[in-house]
C-alpha positions in Angstrom: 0.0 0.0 0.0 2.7 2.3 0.8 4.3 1.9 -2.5 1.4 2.6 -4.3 1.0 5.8 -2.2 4.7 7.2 -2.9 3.5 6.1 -6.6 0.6 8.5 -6.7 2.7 11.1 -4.9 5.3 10.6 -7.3 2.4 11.2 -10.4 1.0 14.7 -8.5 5.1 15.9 -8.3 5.5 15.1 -12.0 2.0 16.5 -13.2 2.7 20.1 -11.2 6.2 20.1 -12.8 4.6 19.4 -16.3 2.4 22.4 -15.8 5.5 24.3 -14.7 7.3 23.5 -17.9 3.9 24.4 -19.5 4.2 27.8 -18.1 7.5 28.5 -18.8 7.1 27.2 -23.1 9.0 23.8 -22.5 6.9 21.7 -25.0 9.9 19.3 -25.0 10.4 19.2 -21.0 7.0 18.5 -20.4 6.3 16.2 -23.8 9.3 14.0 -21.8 7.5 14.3 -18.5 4.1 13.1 -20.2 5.2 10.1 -21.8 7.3 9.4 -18.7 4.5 9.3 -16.4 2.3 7.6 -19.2 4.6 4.2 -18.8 4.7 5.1 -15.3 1.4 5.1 -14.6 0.4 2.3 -16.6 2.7 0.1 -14.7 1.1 1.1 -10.9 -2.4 1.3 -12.6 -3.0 5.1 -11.7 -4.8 6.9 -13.5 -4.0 10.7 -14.8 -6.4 13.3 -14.0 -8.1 14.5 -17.2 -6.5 17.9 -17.3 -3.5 16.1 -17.3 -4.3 13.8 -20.5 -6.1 16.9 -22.3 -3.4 19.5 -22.1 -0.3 16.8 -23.2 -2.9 15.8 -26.0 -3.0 19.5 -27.1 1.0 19.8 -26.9 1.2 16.8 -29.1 -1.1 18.7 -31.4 0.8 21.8 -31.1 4.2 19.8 -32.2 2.2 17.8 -35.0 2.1 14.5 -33.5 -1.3 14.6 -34.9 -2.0 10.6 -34.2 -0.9 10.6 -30.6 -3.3 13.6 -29.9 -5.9 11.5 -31.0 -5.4 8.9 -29.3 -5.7 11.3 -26.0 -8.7 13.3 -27.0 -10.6 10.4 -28.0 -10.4 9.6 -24.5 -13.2 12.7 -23.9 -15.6 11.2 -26.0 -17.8 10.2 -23.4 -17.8 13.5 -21.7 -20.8 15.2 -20.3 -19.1 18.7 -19.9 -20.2 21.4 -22.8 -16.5 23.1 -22.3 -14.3 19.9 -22.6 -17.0 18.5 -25.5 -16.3 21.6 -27.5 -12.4 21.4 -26.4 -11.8 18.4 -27.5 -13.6 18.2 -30.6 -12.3 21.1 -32.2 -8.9 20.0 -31.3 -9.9 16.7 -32.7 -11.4 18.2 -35.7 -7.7 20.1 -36.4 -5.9 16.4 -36.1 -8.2 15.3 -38.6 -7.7 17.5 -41.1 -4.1 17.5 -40.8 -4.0 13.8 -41.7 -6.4 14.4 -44.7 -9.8 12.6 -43.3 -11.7 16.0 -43.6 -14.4 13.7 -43.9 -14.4 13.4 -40.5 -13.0 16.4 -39.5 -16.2 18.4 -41.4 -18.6 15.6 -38.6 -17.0 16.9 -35.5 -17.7 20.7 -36.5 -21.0 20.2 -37.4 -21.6 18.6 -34.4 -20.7 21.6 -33.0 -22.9 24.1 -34.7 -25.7 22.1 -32.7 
């Protein structure tokens, strides 16, 4: 129990210093920090807090890792919240037409005209 505790300690440390390279225009710090704590958490089963998971989805966006932000922000596609619905499928919309299915991309946005 104890070692899953310092785990999730570890995770909170790591997530505040991603948002810290965030803040400061580290893309590549915190890109290293997110796929650092993604194997990390996957091997203590913890789970990353959705603010967590949306903002390293919109950095992989933001460095054209268009596939990996997918990945990511189809993980909001059960979502109940207006804000993060809109959020994500924008963002979603912009990976999509990056990788030439504007098909799908055109979907999303008229989903949000509703």
């Amino acid at each position: 129990a104890k070692e899953n505790n310092d785990a999730e300690e570890f995770v909170i440390l790591y997530q505040l210093l991603f948002r810290a390279c965030m803040v400061d225009g580290d893309l590549n710090g915190a890109l290293g920090i997110a796929e650092m704590l993604e194997k990390f958490t996957s091997e203590y089963g913890i789970t990353l807090n959705n603010e967590f998971i949306f903002n390293t989805a919109t950095m992989y966006l933001q460095r054209t890792n268009y596939e990996k932000a997918i990945e990511l922000y189809l993980q909001f596609s059960d979502s109940t919240e207006p804000q993060i619905i809109f959020n994500y499928k924008l963002n979603l919309s912009i990976c999509y037409r990056n990788i030439n299915q504007v098909d799908d991309a055109l979907i999303l946005l008229k989903e949000l005209e509703n």
